[in-house]
N, C-alpha and C positions, 0 to 999 in steps of 0.2 A: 172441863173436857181434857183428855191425857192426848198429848201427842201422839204421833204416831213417830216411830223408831225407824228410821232410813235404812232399808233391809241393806245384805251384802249382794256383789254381785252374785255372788253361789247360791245365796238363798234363793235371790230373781229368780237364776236359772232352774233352781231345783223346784222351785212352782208350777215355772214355765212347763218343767219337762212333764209336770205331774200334768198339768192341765189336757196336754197334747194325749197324754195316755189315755185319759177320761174321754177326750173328744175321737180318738180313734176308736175305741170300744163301739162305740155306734150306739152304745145307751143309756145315752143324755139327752129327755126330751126336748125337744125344738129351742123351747125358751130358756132352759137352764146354759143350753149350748153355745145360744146369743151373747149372751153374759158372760160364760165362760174364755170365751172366743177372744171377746170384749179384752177381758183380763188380760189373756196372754197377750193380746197385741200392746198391751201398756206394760207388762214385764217386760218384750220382746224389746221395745224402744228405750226401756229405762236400761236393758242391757246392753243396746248396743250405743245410747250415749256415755255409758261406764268404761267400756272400751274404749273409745275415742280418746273421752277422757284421759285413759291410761297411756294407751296408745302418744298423744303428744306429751305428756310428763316424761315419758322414757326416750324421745328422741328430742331431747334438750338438754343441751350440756353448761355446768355453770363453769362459769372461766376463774382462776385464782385471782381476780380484781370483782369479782360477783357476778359480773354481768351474764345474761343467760344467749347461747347460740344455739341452733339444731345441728341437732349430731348427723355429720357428710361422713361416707365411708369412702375412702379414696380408695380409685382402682388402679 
């Protein structure tokens, strides 16, 4: 059995956004649309823990001894 290939975020969304187009059309019978539906809520979620993900990687600051702190913007 071949793996399957950890899509990119872009990819996710450019699914997602296909799916929504197909689902807005108004025709996709009932059942294809369940499924479809289906799909995009498991892109929608794989996109928005990608983000997150990114999201905390970029407000983390490594110190010149290593250690890692969140990045504070002083006002």
């Amino acid at each position: 059995m071949a793996e399957k290939k950890e899509l990119s975020f872009e990819e996710n969304l450019e699914k997602l956004e296909g799916i929504v187009k197909k689902l807005e059309s108004g025709e996709v019978p009932l059942d294809d649309a369940i499924k479809e539906f289906t799909e995009a809520m498991k892109l929608a979620k794989t996109c928005d823990e990608k983000l997150k993900n990114a999201e905390e990687a970029i407000t983390k600051l490594v110190n010149t001894d290593g250690s890692v702190e969140d990045f504070k913007v002083e006002e």
